[in-house]
C-alpha positions in Angstrom: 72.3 -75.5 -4.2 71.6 -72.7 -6.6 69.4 -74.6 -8.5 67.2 -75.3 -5.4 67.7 -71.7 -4.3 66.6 -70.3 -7.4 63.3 -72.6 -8.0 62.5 -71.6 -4.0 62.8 -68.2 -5.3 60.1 -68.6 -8.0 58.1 -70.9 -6.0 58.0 -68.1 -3.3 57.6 -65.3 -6.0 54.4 -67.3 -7.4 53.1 -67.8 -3.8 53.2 -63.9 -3.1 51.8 -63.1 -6.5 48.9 -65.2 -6.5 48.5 -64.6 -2.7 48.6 -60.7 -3.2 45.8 -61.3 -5.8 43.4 -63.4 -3.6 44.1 -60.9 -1.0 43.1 -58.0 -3.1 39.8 -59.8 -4.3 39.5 -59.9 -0.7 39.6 -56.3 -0.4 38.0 -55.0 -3.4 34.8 -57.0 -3.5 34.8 -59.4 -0.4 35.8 -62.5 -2.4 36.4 -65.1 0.3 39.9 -66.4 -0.4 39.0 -69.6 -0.7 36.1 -69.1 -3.3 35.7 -72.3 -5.7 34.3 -70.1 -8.5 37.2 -69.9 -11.1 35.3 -68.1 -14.0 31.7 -66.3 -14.8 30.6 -69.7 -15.9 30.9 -70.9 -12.5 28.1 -68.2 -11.5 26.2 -70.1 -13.7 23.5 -73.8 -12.3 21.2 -75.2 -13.7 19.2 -77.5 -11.5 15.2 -78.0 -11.4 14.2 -74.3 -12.7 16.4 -74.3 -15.1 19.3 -72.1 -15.8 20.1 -69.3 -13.2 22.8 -67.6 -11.3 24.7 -69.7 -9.2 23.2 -69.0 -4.7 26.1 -66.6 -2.9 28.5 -67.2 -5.9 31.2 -64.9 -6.1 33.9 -63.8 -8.7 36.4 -61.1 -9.0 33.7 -58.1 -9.0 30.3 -60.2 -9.5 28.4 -61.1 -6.6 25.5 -63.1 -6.3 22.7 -63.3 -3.3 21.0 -66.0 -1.8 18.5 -66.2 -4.8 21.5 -66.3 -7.5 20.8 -62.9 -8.5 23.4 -59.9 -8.5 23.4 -57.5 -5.6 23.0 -57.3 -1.9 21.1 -59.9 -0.1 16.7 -59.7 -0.1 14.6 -61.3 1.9 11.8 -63.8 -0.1 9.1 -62.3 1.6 8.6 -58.3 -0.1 8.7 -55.9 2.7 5.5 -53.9 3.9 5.9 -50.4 1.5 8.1 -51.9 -1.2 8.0 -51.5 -5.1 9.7 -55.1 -5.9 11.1 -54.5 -9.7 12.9 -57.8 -11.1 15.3 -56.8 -14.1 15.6 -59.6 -16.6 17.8 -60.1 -19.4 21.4 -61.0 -20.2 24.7 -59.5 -19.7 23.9 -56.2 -20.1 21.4 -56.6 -17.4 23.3 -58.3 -15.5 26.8 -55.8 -16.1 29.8 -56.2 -17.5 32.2 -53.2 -17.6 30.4 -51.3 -15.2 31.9 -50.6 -11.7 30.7 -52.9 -8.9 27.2 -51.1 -8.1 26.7 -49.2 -11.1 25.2 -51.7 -13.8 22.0 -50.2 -14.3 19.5 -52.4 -12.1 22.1 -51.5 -9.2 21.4 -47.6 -10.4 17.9 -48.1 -10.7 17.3 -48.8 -7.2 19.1 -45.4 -6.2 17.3 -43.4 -8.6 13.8 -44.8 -7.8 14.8 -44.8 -3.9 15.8 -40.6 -4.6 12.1 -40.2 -6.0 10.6 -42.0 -3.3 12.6 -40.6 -0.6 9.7 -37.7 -0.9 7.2 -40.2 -0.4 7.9 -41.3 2.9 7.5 -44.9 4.1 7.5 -46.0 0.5 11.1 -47.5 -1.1 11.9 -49.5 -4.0 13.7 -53.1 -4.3 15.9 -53.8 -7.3 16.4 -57.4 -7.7 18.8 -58.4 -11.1 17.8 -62.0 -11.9 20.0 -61.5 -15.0 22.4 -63.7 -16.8 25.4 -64.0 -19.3 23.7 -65.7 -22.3 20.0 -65.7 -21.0 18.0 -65.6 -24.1 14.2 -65.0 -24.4 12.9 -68.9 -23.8 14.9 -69.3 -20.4 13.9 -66.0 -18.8 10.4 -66.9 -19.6 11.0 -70.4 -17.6 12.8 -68.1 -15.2 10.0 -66.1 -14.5 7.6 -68.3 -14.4 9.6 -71.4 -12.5 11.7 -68.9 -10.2 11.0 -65.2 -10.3 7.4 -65.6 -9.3 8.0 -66.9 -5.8 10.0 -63.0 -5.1 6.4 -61.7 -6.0 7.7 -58.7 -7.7 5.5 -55.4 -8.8 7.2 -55.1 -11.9 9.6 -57.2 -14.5 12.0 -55.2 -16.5 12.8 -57.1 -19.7 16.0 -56.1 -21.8 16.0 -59.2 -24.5 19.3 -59.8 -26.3 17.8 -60.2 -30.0 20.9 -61.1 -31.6 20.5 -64.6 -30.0 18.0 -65.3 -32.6 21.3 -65.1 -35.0 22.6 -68.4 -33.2 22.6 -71.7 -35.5 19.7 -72.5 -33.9 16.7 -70.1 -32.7 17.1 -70.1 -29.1 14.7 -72.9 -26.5 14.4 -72.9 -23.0 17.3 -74.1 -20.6 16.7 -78.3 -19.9 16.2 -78.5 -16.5 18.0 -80.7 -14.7 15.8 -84.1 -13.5 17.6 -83.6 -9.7 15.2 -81.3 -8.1 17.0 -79.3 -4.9 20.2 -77.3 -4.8 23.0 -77.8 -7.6 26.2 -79.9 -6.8 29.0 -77.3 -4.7 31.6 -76.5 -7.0 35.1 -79.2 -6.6 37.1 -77.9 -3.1 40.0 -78.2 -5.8 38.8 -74.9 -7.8 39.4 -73.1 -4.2 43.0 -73.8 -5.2 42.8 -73.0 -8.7 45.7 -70.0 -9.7 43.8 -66.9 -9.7 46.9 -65.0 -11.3 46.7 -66.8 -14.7 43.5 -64.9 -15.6 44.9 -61.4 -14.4 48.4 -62.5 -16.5 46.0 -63.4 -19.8 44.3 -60.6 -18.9 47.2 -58.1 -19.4 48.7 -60.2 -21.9 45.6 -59.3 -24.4 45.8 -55.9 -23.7 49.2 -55.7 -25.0 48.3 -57.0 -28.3 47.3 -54.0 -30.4 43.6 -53.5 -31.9 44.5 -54.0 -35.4 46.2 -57.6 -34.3 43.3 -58.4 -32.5 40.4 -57.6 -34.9 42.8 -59.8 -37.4 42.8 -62.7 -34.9 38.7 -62.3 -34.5 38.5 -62.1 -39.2 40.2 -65.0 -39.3 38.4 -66.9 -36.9 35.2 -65.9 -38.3 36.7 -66.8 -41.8 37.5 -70.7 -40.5 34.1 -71.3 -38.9 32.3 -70.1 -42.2 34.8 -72.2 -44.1 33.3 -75.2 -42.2 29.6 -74.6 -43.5 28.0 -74.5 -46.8 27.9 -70.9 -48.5 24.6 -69.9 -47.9 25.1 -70.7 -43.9 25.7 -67.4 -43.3 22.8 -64.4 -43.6 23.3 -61.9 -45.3 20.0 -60.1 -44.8 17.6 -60.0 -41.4 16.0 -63.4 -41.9 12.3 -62.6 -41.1 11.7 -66.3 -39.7 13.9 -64.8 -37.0 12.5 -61.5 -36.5 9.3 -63.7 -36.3 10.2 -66.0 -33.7 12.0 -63.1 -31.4 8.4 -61.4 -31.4 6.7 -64.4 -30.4 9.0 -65.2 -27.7 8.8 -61.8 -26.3 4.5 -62.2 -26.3 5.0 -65.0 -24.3 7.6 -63.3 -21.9 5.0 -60.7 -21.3 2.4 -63.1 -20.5 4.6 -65.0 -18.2 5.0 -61.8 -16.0 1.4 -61.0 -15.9 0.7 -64.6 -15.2 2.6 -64.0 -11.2 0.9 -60.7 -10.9 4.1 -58.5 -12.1 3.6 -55.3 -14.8 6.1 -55.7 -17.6 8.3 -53.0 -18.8 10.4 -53.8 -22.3 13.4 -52.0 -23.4 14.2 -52.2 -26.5 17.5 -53.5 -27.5 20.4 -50.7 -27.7 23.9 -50.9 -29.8 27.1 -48.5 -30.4 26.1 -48.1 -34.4 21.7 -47.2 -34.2 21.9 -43.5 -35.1 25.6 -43.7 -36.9 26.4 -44.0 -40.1 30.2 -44.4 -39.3 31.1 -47.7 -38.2 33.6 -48.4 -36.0 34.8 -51.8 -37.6 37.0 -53.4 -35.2 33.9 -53.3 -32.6 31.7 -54.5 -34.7 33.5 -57.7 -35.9 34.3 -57.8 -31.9 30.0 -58.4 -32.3 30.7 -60.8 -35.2 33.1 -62.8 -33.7 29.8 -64.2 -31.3 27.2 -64.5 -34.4 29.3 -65.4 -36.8 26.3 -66.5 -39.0 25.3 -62.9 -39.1 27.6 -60.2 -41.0 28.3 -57.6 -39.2 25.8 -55.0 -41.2 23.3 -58.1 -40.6 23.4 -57.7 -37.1 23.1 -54.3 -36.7 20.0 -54.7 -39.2 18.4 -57.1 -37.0 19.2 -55.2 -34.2 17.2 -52.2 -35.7 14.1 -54.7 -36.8 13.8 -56.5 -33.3 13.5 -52.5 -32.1 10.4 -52.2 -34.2 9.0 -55.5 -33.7 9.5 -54.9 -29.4 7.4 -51.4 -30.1 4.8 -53.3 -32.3 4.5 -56.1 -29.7 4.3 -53.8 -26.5 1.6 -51.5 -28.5 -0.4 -54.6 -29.5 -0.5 -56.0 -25.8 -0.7 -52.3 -24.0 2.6 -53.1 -22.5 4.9 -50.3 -21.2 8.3 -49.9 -23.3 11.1 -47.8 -23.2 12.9 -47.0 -26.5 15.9 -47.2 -25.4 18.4 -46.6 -28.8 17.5 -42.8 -29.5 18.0 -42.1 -26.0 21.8 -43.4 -26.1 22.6 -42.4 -29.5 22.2 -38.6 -28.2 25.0 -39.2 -25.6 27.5 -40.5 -28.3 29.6 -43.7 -27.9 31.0 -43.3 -24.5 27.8 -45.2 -23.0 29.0 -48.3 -24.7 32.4 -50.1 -24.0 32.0 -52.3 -26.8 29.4 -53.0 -29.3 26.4 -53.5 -26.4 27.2 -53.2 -23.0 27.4 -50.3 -21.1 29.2 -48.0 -19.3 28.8 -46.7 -15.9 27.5 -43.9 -18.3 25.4 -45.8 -20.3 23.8 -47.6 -17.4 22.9 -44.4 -15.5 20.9 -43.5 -18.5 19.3 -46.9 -18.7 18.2 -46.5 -15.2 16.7 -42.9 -15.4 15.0 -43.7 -18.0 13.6 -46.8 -16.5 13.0 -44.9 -13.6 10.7 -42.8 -15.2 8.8 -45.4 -16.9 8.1 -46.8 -13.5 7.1 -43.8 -11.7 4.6 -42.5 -14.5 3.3 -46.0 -14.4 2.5 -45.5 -10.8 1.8 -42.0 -10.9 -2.4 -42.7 -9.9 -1.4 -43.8 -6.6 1.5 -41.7 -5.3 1.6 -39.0 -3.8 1.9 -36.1 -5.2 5.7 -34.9 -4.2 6.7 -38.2 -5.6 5.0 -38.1 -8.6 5.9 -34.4 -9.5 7.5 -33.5 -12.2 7.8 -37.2 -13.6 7.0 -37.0 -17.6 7.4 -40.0 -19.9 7.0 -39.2 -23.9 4.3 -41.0 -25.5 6.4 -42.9 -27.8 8.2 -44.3 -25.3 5.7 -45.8 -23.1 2.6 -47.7 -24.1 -0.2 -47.6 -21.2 -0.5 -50.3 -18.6 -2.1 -50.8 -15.3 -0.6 -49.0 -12.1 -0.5 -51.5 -9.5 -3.6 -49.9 -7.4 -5.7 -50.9 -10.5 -4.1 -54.8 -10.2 
């Protein structure tokens, strides 16, 4: 009898636990209960356009519209008065640590609705057709296979270019041959323990830095141990370099090709400007690209910078530089080696913001486009959209 008392006990305990946890999905972000997504990979389909978010998916604090993109629901059609921006990338587009609305596309729509709040009837539309892992190939397909049909005004493009430090330089997402909507996720994830990610969760966070950056050298250490020794670069590999810059050419023509103005960013990290290195966070980096040394990523980092600038002043293409901007604000923008903080982002955004509103300065009027200055290194010119 004490036996069965004390397993109803636990089984009871585990109920309220995991219970208590649904319900407070519930009233944090308006997770249905019964939600089948059991991870950020389940945000991810891939179906006939390839590789996208995941329609009206929903985990912990990421949700996803009825276009599989991150934020409040759109309708396809623009709306009469509208600046449609699209913000591309991967997950620092699409937001990791950031608070539920403040990833920076969420931000940029407040900050460019602020500016044309003087303007009258005119209001801007943020959608974030960003992705975990999107590389430069698959947002191009995205674009061109998906995107396009949301006729947008503009396409802000923040390219991951350590993804060129994979194995292999990065393709295009294979399509799946089954055009339509993707299979629903299994009614048995629904049922899936939601309390062993928040326990694995706190259990990591109890293991002190200097454990885990151990943990992350030796893994490194056994997957270069299974590859010859000169696997691993050592130096920026120009081939790569090479291949992110034509990549991001074609990008650009993609988005002119449905009608959209591009704007690039240029790729921003904790250690441009700093010649102290913080080297648990950067073998955090590693850990991903583990054919890259740490240094080497940084340095490829740097080089994709100047090959984004080259590329956007070849093709007259707006670009923000993005990396002296942060590096004034010091290291609380980033919460690890990339992504941003609610900080960070809010930065992102303004200077986005102003990138878009000097782009359409010839046609607004003048109480919206007052007071709006872009530096000249930081944007190339492009067409406003009266001249398109």
């Amino acid at each position: 009898m004490r036996i069965g008392e004390t397993l109803g006990l636990v089984v009871l305990f585990a109920f309220s636990v995991e219970a208590a946890c649904r319900v407070e999905d519930w009233v944090q972000f308006r997770t249905p209960i019964l939600a089948r997504e059991r991870s950020q990979l389940d945000l991810l389909v891939r179906d006939a356009t390839g590789m996208h978010g995941r329609a009206g998916g929903r985990f912990q604090k990421w949700s996803l519209n009825a276009f599989g993109m991150r934020g409040p629901d759109v309708t396809s059609a623009k709306p009469q008065g509208i600046v449609r921006i699209v913000t591309a990338g991967a997950s620092e587009t699409f937001g990791l640590y950031e608070s539920p609305g403040h990833e920076y596309p969420r931000q940029l729509e407040d900050s460019l609705n602020g500016q044309f709040a003087k303007c009258g009837q005119i209001g801007a539309q943020v959608l974030n057709a960003a992705m975990p892992g999107m590389s430069l190939p698959t947002i191009d397909q995205d674009v061109r296979l998906r995107v396009s049909a949301l006729k947008p005004d503009f396409v802000v493009l923040y390219a991951t270019p350590a993804a060129y430090l994979e194995d292999a330089v990065p393709s295009a997402a294979r399509p799946d041959s089954v055009a339509g909507h993707p299979a629903p996720l299994p009614m048995a994830n629904a049922f899936f323990p939601r309390v062993a990610e928040r326990i694995r969760v706190q259990l990591k966070s109890l293991i002190p830095t200097v454990v885990q950056d151990e943990i992350r050298r030796r893994q490194i250490r056994t997957t270069l141990l299974q590859h010859p020794p000169n696997w691993r670069f050592e130096s920026v590999p120009a081939e790569r370099v090479a291949a992110f810059q034509s990549d991001l050419r074609r990008a650009i023509g993609a988005i002119r090709a449905i009608g959209a103005t591009p704007i690039l960013v240029t790729h921003a990290n904790r250690f441009a400007g700093s010649s102290v290195r913080d080297v648990a966070t950067l073998r955090m980096w590693e850990k991903f690209y583990p054919r890259a040394s740490g240094q080497t990523i940084v340095a490829f980092d740097s080089a994709a910078r100047f090959a984004t600038i080259a590329v956007a002043r070849d093709s007259q293409t707006i670009v923000v530089d993005l990396p002296p901007i942060l590096a004034r604000s010091g290291k609380s923008v980033f919460a690890d080696y990339a992504h941003f903080t609610d900080a960070g982002a809010a930065l992102v955004a303004g200077s986005v913001t102003r990138s878009i509103l000097d782009a359409e300065r010839s046609h607004l009027p003048a109480a919206c486009a007052s007071g709006v200055s872009v530096s000249s290194r930081s944007v190339a010119p492009a067409a406003s959209l009266a001249a398109r």
